[in-house]
C-alpha positions as CSV (number, residue, x, y, z in Angstrom):
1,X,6.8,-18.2,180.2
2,X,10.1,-19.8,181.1
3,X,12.8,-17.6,182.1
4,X,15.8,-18.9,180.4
5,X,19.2,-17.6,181.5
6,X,21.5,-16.7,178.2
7,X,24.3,-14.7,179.6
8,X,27.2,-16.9,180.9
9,X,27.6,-16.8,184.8
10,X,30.7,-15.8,186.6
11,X,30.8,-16.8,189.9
12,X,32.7,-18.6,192.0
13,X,30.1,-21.8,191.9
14,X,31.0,-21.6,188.4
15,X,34.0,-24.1,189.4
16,X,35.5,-26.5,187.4
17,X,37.4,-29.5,189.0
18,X,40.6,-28.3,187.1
19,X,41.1,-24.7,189.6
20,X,41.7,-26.9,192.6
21,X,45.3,-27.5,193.3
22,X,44.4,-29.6,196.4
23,X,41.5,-30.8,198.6
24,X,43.3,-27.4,201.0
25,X,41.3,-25.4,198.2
26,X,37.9,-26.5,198.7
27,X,38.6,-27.4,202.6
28,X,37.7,-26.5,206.6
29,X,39.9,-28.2,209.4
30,X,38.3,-28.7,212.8
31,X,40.8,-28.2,215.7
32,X,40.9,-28.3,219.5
33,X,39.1,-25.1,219.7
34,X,36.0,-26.6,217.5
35,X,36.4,-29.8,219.6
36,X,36.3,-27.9,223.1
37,X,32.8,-26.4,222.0
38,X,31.6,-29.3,221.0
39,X,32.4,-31.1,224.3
40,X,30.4,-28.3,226.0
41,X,27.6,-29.0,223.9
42,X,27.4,-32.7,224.0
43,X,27.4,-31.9,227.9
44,X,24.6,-30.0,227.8
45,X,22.9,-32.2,225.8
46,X,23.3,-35.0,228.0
47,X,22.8,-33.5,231.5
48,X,19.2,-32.7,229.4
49,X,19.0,-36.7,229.1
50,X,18.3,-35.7,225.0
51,X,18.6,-37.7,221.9
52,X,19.4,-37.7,218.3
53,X,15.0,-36.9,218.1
54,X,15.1,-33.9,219.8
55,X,17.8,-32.5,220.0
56,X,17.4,-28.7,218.2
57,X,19.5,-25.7,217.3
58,X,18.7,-24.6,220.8
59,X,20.3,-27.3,222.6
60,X,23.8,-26.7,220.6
61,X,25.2,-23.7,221.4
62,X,28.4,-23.7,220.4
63,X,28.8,-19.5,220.5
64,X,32.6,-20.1,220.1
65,X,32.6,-21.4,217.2
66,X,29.5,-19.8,215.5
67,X,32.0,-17.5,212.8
68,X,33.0,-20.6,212.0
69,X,29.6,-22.4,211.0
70,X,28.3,-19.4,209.2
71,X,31.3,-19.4,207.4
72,X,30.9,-23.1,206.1
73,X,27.3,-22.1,205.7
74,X,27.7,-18.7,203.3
75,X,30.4,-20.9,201.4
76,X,27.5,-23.2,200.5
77,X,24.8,-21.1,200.4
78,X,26.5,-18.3,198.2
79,X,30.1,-19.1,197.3
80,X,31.5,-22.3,195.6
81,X,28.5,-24.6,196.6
82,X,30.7,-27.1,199.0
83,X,33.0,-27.8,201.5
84,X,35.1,-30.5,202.8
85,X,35.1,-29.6,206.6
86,X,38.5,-32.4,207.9
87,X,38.8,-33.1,211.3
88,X,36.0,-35.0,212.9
89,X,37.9,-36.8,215.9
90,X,36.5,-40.6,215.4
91,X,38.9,-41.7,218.2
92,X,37.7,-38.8,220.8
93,X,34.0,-39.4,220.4
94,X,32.0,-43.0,220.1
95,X,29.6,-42.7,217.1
96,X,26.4,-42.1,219.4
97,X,28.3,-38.7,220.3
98,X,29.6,-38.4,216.3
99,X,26.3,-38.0,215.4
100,X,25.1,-35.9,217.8
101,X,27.9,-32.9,216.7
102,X,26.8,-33.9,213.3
103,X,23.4,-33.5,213.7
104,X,24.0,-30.5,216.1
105,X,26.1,-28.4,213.9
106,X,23.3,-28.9,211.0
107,X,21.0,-27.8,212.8
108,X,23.0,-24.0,212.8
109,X,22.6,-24.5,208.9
110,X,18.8,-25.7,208.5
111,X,16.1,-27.9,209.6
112,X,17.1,-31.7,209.4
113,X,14.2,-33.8,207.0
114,X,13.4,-36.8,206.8
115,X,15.5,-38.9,203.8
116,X,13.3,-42.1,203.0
117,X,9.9,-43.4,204.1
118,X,11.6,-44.8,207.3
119,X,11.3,-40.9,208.6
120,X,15.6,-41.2,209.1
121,X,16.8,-37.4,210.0
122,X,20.0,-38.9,210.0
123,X,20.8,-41.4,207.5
124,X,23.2,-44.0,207.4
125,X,24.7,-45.1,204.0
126,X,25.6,-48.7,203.9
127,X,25.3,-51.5,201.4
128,X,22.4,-53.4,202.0
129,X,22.1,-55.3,199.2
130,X,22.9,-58.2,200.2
131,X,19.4,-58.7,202.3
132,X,17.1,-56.2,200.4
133,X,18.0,-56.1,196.5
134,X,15.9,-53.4,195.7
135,X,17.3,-51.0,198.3
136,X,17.4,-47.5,197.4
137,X,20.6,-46.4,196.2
138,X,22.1,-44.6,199.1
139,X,21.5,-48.3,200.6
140,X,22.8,-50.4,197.9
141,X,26.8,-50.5,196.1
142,X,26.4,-50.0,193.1
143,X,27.8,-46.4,190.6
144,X,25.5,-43.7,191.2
145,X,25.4,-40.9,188.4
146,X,25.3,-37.8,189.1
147,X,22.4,-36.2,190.4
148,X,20.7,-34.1,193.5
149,X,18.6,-34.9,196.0
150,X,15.9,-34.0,197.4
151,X,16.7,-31.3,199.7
152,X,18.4,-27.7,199.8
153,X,21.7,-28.8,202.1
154,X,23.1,-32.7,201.9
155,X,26.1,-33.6,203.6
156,X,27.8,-37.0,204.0
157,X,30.3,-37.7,207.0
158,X,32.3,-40.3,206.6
159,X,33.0,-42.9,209.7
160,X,34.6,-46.0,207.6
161,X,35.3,-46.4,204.2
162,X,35.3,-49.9,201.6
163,X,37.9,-52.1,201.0
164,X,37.7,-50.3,197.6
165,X,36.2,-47.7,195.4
166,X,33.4,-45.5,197.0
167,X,34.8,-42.2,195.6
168,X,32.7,-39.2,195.6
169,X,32.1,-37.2,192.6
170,X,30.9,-33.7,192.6
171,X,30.3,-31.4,189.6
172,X,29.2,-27.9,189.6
173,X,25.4,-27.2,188.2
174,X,26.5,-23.2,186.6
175,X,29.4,-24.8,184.6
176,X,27.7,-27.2,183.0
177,X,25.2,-24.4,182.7
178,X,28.1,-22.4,181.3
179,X,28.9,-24.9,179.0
180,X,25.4,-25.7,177.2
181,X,25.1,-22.1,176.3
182,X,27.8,-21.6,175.1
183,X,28.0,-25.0,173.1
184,X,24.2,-26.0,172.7
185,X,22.2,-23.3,173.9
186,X,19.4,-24.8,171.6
187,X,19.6,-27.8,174.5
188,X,18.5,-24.8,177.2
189,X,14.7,-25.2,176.8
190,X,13.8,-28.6,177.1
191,X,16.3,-28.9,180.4
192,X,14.2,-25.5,182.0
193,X,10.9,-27.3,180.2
194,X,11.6,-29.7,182.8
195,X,10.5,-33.4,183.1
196,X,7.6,-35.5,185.0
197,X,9.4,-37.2,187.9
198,X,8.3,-40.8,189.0
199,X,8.1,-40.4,193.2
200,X,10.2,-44.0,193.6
201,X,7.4,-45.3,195.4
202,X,7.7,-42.9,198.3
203,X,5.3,-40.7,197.2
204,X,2.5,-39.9,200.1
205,X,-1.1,-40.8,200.3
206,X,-3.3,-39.1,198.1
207,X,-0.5,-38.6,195.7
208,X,0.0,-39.6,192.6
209,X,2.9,-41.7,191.5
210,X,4.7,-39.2,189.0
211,X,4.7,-35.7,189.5
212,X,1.5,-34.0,188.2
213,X,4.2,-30.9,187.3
214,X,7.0,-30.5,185.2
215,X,10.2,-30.5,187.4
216,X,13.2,-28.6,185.8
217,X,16.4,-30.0,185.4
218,X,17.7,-26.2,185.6
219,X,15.7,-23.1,186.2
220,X,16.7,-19.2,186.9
221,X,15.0,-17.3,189.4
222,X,16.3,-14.0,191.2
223,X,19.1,-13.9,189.2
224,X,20.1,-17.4,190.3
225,X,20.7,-21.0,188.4
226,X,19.2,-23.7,190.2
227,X,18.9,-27.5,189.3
228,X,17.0,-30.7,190.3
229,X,18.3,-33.6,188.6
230,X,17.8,-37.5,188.5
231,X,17.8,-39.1,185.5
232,X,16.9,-42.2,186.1
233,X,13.3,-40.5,187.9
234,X,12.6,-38.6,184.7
235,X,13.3,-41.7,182.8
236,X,10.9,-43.9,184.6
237,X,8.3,-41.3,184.9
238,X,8.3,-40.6,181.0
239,X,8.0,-44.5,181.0
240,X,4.7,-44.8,183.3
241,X,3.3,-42.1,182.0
242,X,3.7,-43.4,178.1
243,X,5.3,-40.3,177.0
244,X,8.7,-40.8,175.2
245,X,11.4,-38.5,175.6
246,X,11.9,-37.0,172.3
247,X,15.2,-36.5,170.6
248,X,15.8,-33.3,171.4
249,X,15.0,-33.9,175.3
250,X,17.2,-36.9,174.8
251,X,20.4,-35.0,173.6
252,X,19.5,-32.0,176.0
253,X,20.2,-34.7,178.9
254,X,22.9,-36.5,177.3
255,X,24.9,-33.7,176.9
256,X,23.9,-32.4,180.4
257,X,26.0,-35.8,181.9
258,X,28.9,-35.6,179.2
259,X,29.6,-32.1,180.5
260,X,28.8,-33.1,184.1
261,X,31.7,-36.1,183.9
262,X,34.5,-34.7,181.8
263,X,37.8,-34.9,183.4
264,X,38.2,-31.1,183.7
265,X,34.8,-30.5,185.4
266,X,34.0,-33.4,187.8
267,X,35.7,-33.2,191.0
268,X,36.7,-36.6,192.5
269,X,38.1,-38.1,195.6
270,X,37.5,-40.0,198.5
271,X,35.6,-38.7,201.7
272,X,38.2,-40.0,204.6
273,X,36.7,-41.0,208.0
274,X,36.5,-38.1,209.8
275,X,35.5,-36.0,207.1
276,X,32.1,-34.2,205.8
277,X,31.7,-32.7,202.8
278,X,28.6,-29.9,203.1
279,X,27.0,-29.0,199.8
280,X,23.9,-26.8,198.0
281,X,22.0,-29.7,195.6
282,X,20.5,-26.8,193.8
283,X,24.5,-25.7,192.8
284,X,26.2,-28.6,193.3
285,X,25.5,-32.2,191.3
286,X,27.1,-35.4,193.4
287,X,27.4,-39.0,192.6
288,X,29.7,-42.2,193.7
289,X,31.7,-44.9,192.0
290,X,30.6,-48.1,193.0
291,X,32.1,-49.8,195.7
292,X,33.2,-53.5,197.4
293,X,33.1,-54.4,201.5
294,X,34.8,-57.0,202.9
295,X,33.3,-57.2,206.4
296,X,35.1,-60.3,207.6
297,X,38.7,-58.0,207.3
298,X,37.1,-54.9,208.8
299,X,35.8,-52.9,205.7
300,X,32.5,-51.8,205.7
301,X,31.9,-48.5,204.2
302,X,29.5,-46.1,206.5
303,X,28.9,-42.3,206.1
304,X,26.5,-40.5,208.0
305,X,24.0,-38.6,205.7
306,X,21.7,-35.1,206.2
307,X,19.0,-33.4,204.7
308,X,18.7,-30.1,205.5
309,X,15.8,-27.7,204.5
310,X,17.2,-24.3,204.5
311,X,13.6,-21.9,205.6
312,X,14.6,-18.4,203.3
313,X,16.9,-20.3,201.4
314,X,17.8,-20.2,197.6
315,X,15.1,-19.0,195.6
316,X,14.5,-21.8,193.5
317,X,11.4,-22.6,191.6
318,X,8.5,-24.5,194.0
319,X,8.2,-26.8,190.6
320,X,11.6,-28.2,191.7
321,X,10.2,-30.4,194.8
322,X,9.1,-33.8,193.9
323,X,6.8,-34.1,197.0
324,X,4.6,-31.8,199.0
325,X,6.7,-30.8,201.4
326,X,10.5,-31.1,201.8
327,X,11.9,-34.3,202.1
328,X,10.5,-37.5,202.0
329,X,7.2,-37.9,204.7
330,X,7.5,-40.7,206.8
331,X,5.0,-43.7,206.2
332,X,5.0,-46.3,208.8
333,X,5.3,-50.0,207.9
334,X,7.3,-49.2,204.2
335,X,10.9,-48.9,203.9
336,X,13.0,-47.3,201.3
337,X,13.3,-50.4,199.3
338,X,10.4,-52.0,196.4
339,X,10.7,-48.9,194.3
340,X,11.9,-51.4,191.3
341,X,8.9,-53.4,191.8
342,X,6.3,-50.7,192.1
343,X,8.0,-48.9,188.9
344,X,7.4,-52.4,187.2
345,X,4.1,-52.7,188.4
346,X,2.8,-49.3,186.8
347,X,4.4,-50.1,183.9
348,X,3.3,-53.2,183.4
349,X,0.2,-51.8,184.0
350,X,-0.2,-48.9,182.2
């Protein structure tokens, strides 16, 4: 039996975009003390002759500084859901070295996983469109609603941004929760029902292409609200399988994304370079508007992207993974691009 939270939830992930005065709200600045440690580190790291591969929670210690992290960390883990840590110093370190603090101070706050079939720990958002239409969206330009993925911890780091748009968007999972009860509560059940989730054509050998299980967009465990959403997987999964969504299922979700984007919930703005925004997906819902390069004059927008697993971490349901394990397993030979055509192709199929 589902267990369906019916009691509003106050807490401070329970945000809505209209208690923020400024981005100081919401926000961490590095200074020279944070950059001092990581010099250390990256030291240590290199007199090891390590790389981005191997390089684990061990090899960054960073002990003056490690208030700091946990701080970031219990903000996400059990206070708002996000933050926007300002201060990465693009001009002090080349991007080889960027990544490596990246990388190293994730590694304080989880286990890095792999994003796409190409087994990147460390992703690298950028249009690609322009050579491989079908690339997934993370690689492409185009609006992105709002959504989670596919692990506990995501974080983008900005190190360019477009000639224009790119915003980010962020909206907080226990409002919108909030909001449906108190509005639609009739809309709870088929959102903690859950959906069958079509894999994008990164699902492993031996499994299937939609989710054998029902994933929930929201579920309640240990007193907690989680969610896993993407509509557009649900969509296409309902789709393959034959299934319809049924009116109710269809309102449920509508009304899920009008809560999600109204002005006084949906937090906005754009990621500077030199900035990271560190967030929970099961709390925190994210998206971008959709954006335009002009490489000739310089703009090409690039973030760096983890996934972190977080081992003891929220309590969420085990229904809420789309694959096996966390993340997305590497498959050699396939890249994270086709999923249009093999969506098609089970369609067109079925």
């Amino acid at each position: 039996m589902m267990n369906i939270c019916r009691q509003p939830v106050d807490h401070p992930s329970a945000w809505k975009a209209s208690d923020f005065t400024s981005p100081d709200d919401y926000a961490f600045d590095l200074g020279p003390r944070h950059y001092a440690a990581f010099d250390k580190a990256l030291e240590a790291i290199h007199r090891q002759g390590l790389t981005l591969d191997n390089v684990e929670k061990q090899h960054f210690e960073v002990p003056e500084i490690a208030e700091d992290i946990k701080a970031i960390f219990d903000e996400i883990q059990t206070g708002r859901g996000f933050v926007l840590v300002r201060g990465f110093p693009l001009d002090r370190y080349s991007e080889e070295e960027i990544s490596l603090i990246y990388w190293g101070l994730g590694t304080h706050m989880g286990r890095g996983v792999s994003q796409s079939v190409m087994g990147d720990r460390l992703g690298h958002v950028m249009d690609h469109s322009q050579n491989d239409p079908n690339a997934r969206a993370y690689r492409n330009k185009q609006d992105l609603s709002l959504h989670t993925d596919l692990s506990e911890i995501v974080s983008l780091l900005s190190l360019a941004t477009a000639k224009t748009g790119g915003l980010s968007q962020f909206a907080s999972v226990v409002t919108i929760h909030n909001e449906i009860l108190k509005h639609h509560p009739e809309y709870l059940e088929p959102l903690y029902q859950g959906f069958r989730y079509y894999r994008a054509g990164e699902h492993g050998p031996g499994e299937d292409p939609v989710t054998p299980w029902n994933v929930p967009v929201l579920a309640y465990k240990d007193g907690l609200i989680s969610a896993r959403y993407v509509r557009s997987y649900l969509e296409n999964g309902a789709e393959v399988l034959g299934r319809p969504l049924s009116e109710l299922q269809r309102r449920a979700l509508d009304y899920f994304d009008e809560v999600a984007k109204r002005d006084d919930v949906m937090l906005e703005f754009l990621i500077e370079p030199g900035q990271a925004v560190f967030q929970n997906n099961y709390v925190v819902l994210h998206a971008r508007s959709g954006f335009e390069d002009d490489v000739a004059a310089g703009y090409r927008r690039h973030l760096l992207r983890l996934w972190l697993d977080v081992p003891d971490g929220r309590p969420a349901p085990a229904e809420m993974e789309l694959h096996s394990g966390p993340g997305i397993m590497r498959q050699e030979g396939k890249r994270p691009s086709g999923e249009g055509d093999a969506y098609k192709a089970l369609v067109n199929n079925g």
